[in-house]
C-alpha positions as CSV (number, residue, x, y, z in Angstrom):
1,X,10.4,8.6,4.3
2,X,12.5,5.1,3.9
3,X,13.4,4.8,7.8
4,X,12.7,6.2,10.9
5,X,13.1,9.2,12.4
6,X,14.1,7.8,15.6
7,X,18.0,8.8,16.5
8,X,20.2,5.2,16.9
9,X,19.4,3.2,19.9
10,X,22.2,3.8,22.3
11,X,25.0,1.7,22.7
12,X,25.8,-0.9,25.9
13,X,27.5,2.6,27.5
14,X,26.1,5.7,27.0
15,X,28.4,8.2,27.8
16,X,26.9,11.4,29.3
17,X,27.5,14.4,26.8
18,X,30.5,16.4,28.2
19,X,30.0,20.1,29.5
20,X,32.8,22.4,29.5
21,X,33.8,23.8,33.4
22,X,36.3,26.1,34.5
23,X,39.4,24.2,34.8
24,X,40.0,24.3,38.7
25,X,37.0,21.8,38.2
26,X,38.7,19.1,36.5
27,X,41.8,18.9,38.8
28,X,42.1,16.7,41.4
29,X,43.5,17.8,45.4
30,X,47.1,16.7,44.4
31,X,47.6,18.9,41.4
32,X,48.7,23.0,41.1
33,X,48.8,25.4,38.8
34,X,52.4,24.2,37.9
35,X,52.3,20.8,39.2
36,X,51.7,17.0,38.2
37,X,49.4,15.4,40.1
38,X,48.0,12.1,40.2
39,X,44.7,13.0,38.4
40,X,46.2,15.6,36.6
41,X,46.8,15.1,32.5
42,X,49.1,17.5,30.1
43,X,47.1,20.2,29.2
44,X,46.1,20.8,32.9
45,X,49.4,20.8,33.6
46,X,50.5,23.8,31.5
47,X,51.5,27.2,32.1
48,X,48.3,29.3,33.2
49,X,48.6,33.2,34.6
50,X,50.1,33.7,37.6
51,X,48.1,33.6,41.2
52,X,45.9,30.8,39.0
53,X,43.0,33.3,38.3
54,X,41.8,31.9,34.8
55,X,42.6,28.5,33.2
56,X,44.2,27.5,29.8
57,X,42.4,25.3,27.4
58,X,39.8,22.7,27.9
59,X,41.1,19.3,28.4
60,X,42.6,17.7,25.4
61,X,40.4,14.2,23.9
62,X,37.0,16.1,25.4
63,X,34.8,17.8,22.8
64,X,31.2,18.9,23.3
65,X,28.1,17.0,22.3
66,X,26.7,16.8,18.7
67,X,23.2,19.0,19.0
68,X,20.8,15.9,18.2
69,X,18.4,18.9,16.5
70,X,21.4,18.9,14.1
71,X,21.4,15.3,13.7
72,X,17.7,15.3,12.4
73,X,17.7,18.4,10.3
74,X,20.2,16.7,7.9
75,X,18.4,13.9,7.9
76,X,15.3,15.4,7.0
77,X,16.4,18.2,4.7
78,X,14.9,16.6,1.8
79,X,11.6,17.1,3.1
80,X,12.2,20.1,5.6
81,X,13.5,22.6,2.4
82,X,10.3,22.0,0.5
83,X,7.5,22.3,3.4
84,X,5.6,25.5,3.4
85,X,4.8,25.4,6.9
86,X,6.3,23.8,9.9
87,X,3.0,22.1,10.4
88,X,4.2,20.2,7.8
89,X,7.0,18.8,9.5
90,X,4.9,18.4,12.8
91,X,3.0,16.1,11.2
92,X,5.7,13.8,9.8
93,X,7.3,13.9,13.2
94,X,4.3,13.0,14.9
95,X,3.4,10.2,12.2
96,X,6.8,8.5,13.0
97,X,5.7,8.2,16.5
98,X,7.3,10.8,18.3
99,X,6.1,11.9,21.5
100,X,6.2,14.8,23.3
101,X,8.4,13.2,26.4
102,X,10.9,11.8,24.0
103,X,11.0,15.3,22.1
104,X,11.6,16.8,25.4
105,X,14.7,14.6,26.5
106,X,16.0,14.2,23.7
107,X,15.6,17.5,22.0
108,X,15.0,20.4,24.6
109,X,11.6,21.3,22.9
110,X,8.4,21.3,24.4
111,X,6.1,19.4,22.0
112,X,6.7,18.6,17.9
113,X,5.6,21.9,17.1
114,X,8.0,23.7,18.7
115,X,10.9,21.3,17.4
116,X,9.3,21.3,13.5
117,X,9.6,25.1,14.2
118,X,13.1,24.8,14.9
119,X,13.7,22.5,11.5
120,X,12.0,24.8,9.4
121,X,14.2,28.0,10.8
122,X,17.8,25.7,10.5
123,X,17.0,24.0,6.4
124,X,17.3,26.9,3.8
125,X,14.1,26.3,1.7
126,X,14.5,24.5,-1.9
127,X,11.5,24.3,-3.7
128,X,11.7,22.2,-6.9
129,X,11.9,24.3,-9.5
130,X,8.6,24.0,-12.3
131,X,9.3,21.3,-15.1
132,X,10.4,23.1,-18.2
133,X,7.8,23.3,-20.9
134,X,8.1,22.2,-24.1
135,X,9.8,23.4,-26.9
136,X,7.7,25.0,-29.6
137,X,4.1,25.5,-30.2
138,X,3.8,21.5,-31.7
139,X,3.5,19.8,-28.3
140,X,0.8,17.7,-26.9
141,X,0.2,14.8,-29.2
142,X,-1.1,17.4,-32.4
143,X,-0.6,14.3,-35.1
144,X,-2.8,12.2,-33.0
145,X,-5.8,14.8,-32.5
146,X,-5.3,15.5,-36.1
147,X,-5.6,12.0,-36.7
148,X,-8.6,11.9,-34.5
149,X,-10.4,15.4,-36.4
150,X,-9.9,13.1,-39.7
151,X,-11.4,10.3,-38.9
152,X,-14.2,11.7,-37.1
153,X,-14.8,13.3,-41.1
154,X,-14.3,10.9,-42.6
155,X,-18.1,8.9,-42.1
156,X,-19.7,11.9,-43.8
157,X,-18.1,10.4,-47.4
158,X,-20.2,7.5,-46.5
159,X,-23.1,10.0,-47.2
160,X,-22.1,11.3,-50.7
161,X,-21.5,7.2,-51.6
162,X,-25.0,6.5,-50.3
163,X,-27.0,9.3,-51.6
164,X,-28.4,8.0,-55.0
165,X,-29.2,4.5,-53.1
166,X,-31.2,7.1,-50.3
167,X,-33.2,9.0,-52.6
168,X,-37.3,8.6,-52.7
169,X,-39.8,10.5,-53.6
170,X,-40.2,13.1,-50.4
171,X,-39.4,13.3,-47.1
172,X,-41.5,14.1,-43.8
173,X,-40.7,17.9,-42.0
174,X,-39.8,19.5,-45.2
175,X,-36.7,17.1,-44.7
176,X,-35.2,14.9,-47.5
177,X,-36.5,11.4,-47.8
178,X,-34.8,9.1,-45.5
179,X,-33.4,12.0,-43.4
180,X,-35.5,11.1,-39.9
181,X,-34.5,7.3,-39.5
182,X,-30.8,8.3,-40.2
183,X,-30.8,11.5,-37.7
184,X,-32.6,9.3,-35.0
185,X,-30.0,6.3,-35.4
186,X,-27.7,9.0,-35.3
187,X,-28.6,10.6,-32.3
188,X,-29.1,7.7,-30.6
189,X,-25.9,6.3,-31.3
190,X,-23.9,9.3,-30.1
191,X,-25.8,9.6,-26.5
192,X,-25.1,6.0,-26.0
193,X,-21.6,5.8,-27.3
194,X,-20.8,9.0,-25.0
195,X,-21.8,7.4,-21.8
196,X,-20.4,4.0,-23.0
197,X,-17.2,5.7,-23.7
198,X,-16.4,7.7,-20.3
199,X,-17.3,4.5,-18.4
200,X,-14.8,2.9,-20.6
201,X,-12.3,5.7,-19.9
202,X,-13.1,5.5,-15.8
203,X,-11.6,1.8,-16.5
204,X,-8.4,3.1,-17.9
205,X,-8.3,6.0,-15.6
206,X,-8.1,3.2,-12.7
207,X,-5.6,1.3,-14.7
208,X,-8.1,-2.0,-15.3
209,X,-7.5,-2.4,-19.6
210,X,-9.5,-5.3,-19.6
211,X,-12.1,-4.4,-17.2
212,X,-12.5,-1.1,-19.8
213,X,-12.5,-3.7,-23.0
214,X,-15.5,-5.7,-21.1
215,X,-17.4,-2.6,-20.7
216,X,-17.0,-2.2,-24.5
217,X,-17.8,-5.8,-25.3
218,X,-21.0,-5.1,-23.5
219,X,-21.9,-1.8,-23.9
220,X,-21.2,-1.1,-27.8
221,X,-23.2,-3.9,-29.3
222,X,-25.8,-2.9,-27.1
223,X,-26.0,0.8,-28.5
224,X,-25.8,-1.0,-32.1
225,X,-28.8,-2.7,-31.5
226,X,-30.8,0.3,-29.8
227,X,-29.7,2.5,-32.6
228,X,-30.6,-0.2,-35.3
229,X,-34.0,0.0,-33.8
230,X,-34.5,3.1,-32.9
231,X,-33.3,3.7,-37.3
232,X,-36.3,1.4,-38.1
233,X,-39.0,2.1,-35.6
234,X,-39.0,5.8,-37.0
235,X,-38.4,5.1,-40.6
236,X,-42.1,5.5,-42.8
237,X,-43.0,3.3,-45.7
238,X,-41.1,3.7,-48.7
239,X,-38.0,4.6,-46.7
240,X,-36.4,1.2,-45.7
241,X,-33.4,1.7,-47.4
242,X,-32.4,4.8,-45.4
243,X,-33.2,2.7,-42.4
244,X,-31.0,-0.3,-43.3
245,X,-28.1,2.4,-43.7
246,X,-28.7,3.9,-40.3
247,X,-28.4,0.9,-38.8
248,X,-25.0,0.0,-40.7
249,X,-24.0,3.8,-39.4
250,X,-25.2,2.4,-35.8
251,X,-22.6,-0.4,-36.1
252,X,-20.3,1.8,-37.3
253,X,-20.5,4.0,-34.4
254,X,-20.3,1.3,-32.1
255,X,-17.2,-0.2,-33.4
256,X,-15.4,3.5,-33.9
257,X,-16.1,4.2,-29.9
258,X,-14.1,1.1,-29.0
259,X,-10.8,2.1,-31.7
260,X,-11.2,5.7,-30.1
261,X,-11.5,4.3,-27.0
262,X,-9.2,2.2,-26.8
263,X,-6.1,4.3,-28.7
264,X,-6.7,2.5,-32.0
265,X,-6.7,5.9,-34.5
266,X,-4.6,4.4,-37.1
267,X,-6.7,1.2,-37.2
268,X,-9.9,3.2,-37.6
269,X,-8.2,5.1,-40.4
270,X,-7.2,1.9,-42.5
271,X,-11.4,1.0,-42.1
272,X,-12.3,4.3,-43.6
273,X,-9.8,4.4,-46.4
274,X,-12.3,2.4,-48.6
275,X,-14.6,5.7,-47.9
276,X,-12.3,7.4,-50.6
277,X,-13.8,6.5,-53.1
278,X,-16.6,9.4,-52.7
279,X,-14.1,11.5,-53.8
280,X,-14.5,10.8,-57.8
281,X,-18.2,10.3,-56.6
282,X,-18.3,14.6,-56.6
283,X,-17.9,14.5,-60.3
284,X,-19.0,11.5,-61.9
285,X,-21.8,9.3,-61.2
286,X,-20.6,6.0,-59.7
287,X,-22.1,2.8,-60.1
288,X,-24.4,1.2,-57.5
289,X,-22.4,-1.7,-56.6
290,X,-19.7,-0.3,-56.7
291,X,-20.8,2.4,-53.4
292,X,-22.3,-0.4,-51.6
293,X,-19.2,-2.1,-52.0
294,X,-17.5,0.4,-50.7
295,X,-19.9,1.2,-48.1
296,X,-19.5,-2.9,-46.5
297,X,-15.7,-3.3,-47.0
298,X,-15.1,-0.1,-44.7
299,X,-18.1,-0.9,-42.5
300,X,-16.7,-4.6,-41.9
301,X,-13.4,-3.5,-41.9
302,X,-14.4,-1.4,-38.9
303,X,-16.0,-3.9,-37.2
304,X,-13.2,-6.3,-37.6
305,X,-10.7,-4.5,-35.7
306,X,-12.8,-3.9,-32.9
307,X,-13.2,-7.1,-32.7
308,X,-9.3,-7.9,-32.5
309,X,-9.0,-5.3,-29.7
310,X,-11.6,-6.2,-27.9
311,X,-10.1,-9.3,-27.1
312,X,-8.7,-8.9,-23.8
313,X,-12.4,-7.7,-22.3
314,X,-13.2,-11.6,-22.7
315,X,-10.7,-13.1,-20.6
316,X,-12.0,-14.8,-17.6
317,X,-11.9,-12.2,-14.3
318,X,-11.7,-9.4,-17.0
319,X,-14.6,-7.4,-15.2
320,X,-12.3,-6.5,-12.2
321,X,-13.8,-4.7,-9.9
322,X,-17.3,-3.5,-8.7
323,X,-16.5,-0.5,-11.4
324,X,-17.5,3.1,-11.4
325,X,-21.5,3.8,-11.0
326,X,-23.4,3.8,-14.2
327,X,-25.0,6.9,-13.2
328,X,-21.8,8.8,-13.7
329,X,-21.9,8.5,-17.0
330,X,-25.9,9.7,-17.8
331,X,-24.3,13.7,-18.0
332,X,-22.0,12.5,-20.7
333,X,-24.5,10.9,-22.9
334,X,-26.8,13.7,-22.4
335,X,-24.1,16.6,-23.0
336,X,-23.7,14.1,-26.2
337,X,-27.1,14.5,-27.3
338,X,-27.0,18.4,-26.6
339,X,-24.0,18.7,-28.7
340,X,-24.7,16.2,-31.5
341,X,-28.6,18.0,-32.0
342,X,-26.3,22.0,-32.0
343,X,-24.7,20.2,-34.8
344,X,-27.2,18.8,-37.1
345,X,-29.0,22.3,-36.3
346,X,-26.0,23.5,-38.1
347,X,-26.5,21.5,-41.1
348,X,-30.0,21.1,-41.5
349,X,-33.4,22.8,-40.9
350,X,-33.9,26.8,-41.1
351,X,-31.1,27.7,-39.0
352,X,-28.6,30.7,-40.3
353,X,-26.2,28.2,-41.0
354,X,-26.7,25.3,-42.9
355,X,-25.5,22.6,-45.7
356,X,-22.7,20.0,-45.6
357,X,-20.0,22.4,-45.0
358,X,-20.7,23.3,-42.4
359,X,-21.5,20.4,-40.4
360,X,-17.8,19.4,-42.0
361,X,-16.2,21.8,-40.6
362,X,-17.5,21.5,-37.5
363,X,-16.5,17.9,-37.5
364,X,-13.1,18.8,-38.4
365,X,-12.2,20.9,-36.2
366,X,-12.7,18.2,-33.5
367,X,-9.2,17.5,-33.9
368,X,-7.8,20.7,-33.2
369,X,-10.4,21.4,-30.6
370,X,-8.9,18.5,-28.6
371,X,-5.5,19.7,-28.8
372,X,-6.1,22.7,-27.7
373,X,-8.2,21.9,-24.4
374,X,-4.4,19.8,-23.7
375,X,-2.5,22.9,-24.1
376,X,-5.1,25.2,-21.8
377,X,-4.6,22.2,-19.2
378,X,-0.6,22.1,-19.9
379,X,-0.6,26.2,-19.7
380,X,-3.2,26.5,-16.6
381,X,-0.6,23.8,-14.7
382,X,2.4,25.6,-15.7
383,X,0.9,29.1,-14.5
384,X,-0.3,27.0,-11.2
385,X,3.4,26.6,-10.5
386,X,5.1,29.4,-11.6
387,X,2.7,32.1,-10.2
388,X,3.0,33.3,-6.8
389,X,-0.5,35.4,-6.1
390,X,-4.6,34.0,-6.9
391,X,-4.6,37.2,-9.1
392,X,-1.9,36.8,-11.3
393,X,-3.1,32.8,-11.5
394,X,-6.9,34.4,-12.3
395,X,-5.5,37.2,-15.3
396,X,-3.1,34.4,-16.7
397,X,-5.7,31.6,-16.9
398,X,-8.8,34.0,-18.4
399,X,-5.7,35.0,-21.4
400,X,-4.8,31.4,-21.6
401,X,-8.4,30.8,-22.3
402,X,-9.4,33.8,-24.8
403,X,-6.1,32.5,-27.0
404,X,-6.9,28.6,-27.0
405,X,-10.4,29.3,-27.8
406,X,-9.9,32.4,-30.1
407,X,-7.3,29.9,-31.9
408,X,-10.4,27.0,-32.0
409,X,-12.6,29.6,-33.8
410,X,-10.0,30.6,-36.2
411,X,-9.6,27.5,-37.4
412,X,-12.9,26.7,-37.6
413,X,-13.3,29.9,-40.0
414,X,-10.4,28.4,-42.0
415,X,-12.4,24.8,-42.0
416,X,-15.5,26.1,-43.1
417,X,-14.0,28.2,-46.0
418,X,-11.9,25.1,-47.3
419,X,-15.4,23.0,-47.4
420,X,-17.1,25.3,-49.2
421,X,-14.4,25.0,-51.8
422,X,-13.7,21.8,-52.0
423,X,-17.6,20.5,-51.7
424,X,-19.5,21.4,-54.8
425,X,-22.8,23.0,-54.4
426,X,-21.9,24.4,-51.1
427,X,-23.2,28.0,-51.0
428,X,-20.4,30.6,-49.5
429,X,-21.3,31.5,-45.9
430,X,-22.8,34.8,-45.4
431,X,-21.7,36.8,-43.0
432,X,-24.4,36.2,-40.4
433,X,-24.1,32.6,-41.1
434,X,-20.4,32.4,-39.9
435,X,-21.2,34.5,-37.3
436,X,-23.7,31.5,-36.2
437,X,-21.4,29.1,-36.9
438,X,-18.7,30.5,-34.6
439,X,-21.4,30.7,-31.5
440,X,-22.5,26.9,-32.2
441,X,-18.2,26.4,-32.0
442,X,-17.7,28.6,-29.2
443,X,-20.5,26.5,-27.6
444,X,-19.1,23.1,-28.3
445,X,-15.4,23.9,-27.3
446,X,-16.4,25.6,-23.7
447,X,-18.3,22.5,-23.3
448,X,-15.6,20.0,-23.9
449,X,-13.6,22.2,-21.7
450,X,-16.3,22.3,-19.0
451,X,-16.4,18.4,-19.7
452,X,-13.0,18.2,-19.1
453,X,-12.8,19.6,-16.0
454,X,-16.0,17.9,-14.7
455,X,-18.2,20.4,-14.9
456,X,-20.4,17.8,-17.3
457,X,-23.9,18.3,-15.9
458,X,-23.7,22.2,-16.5
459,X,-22.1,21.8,-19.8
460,X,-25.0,19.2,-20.7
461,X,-28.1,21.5,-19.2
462,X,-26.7,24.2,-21.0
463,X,-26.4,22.4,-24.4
464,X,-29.7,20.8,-23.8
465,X,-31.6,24.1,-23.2
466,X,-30.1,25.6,-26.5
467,X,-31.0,22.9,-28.3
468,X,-34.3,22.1,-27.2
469,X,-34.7,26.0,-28.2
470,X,-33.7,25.9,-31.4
471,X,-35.6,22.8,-31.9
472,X,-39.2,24.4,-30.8
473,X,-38.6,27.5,-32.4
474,X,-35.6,27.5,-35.2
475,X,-36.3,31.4,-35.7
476,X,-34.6,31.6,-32.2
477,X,-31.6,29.5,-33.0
478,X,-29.3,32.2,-32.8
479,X,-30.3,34.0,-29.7
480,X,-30.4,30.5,-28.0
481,X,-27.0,29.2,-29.1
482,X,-25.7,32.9,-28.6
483,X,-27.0,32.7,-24.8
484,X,-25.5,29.3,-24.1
485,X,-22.2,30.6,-25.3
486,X,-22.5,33.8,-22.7
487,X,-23.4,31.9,-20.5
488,X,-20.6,28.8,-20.1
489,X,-18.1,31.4,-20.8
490,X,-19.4,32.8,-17.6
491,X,-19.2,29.5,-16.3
492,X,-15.9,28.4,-17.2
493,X,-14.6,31.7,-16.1
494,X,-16.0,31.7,-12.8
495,X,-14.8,27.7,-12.1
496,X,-11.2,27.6,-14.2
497,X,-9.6,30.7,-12.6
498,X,-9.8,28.9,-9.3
499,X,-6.8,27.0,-8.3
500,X,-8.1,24.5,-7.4
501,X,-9.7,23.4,-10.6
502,X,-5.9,22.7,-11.8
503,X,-5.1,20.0,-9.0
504,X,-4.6,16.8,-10.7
């Protein structure tokens, strides 16, 4: 409220309010019915009935006293007609500093509950009515998690450029040569670049830019170095190249968490434009120079920006304050590792589904998979003010959910069938293998929506169990990754139909 609730203090005289008597009252001993007398005034002076039984009007220049209750009821009406209780009001009474005593004189009610009681019965409610939603099904920022979906493909033409310079002679776990350093510098980079990231995003949740740049100066060339050596410290003799290129994928990763991060898309974009030159790459045999020319321009390119933006995180003071607790971001790193190992289980190994296409699509369909967790968010919160009863909140949010993800899966299908024409050598998906695909997307989206809604620790057991699964025993891929999507669709139904999962 911008003043007090307090009536005006009273003025040098305070008047007593005054109360209408019968007129024989008023007069004074000199006056009659038809008289003048010294105390008498014009309207007491009128004609009346004979014998003087009843009185004419009131005196004229005397009117009754304003009800303060009115008084305050138009000054509060703002907040009285959207309170659902009078408690409500009670409590903003009683905040102002209103006692009971002065309640009582001044008002005529016993205590503030009885007087909010009163305001709530006198203002007709006015609830504000629900913000309209957008127009048309292209709302919520779609170029930008577009943008993000492409870029996030886009490191995978570093592959086809890199291939010839990968190749040896065999490769450990029935693998290609070269494939363990980069999957472990992979790995590696994406459970550190998770945690690194959400830390970063707690900064700009509290509003601290730089403090959020500082924990990206620190924090991604540390995961750079740690994946660098995690790249060589598993790479076996003969396979030094592959290790050199993890740990230029390491950097790379580093400095594409702080553009992400930090809203820098387009600047990411520019970094990986050199990357296009894969595409001719599918056909014809490319020289070697030429790809690791490529390969270094986008790679420094890459680092170079993040560089530029990181700039604020080395002002003086930057660090702000004590920050959010490190161990808050350990569930994000590990749902990272869950998720990242589901997808290379997609790709490699001898899973159902497998080859580049699909790990392509998958990667893809990031994009859209972001989008649509903003319009189940934007459609739960428009539901959480529109609907009246817990059941109708409950049937619209579990529909809301079956169409955002049943949308995510469909576009994944449409993903995976592009890759496999446009990417020579892909084999066309069987029909069990899509079915497995859809399960691993299913799986990745409810966790992102879990994640979302900081549910992160289940989301991350959950992954982690499925993966650790399908690792032991790849024959039981699909019944694992089927049973982690049953069961956080069981979780997101039981914790996103509550309203109070919505509250921002």
């Amino acid at each position: 409220m911008s003043g007090s609730l307090w009536l005006r203090p009273p003025t040098t005289v305070t008047p007593l309010p005054s109360i209408p008597r019968p007129r024989g009252e008023n007069r004074t001993p000199g006056s009659t019915a038809g008289g003048t007398g010294p105390g008498s005034t014009a309207s007491e002076t009128g004609p009346g009935p004979t014998g003087g039984g009843e009185t004419g009007p009131g005196p004229v220049g005397v009117e009754l006293a304003a009800d303060p209750l009115d008084e305050l009821a138009a000054r509060l009406e703002g907040f009285v007609a959207v309170a659902v209780h009078p408690d409500e009001i009670a409590a903003l009474l009683e905040s102002d500093g209103m006692t009971d005593d002065h309640i009582r004189l001044t008002y005529g009610r016993a205590d503030s509950f009885a007087l909010a009681e009163d305001l709530y019965a006198r203002v007709e409610r006015h609830h504000p009515a629900p913000e309209a939603p957008p127009t048309g099904p292209w709302h919520g920022a779609l170029a930008g998690c577009l943008l993000r979906g492409l870029v996030f493909a886009l490191p995978g033409l570093a592959y086809v450029l890199a291939a010839p310079l990968l190749a040896g002679e065999h490769g450990r776990f029935g693998l290609p040569a070269g494939t363990v350093p980069l999957l472990a510098g992979a790995v590696t980079g994406w459970v550190w670049n998770q945690a690194i990231a959400h830390r970063a995003y707690t900064w700009l949740g509290l509003g601290d830019r730089p403090a959020a740049a500082r924990a990206l100066l620190t924090g991604a060339p540390a995961g750079a170095l740690i994946g660098s050596a995690v790249a060589l410290a598993t790479a076996a003799p003969g396979e030094t190249p592959a290790a050199l290129f993890a740990a230029g994928q390491s950097l790379y990763l580093a400095a594409a968490t702080v553009l992400l991060v930090l809203g820098r898309e387009r600047a990411l974009l520019c970094a990986l434009l050199p990357l296009a030159g894969a595409i001719p790459a599918f056909r014809w045999d490319l020289p070697d120079l030429l790809r690791a020319g490529l390969l270094l321009t986008s790679l420094t390119a890459a680092v170079a920006f993040a560089a530029l933006v990181l700039r604020p995180g080395v002002r003086r003071g930057a660090a702000g304050r004590g920050g959010p607790p490190r161990a808050a971001s350990l569930p994000y790193g590990l749902f990272g590792l869950g998720s990242g190992l589901l997808v290379l289980h997609a790709g490699i190994g001898d899973t159902l589904v497998s080859g580049a296409g699909a790990v392509v699509a998958l990667t893809l369909s990031m994009g859209p998979a972001e989008w649509l967790l903003h319009r189940f968010r934007g459609e739960s919160l428009t539901r959480l003010r529109t609907l009246t009863t817990a059941r109708e909140f409950r049937r619209a949010v579990t529909g809301t959910l079956v169409l955002c993800l049943g949308g995510y899966l469909t576009v994944l299908v449409a993903l995976t069938l592009a890759a496999t024409l446009a990417w020579p050598g892909v084999p066309w998906p069987t029909l069990p293998r899509l079915v497995t695909l859809l399960v691993i997307g299913t799986v990745l989206w409810l966790g992102l929506l879990l994640q979302a809604f900081g549910a992160v620790l289940s989301a991350a057991a959950v992954c982690l169990l499925a993966a650790a699964a399908q690792t032991a025993v790849p024959a039981a891929g699909p019944v694992a990754t089927g049973g982690a999507a049953a069961l956080l669709a069981v979780l997101a139904c039981v914790l996103l139909v509550r309203p109070t999962a919505h509250r921002a």
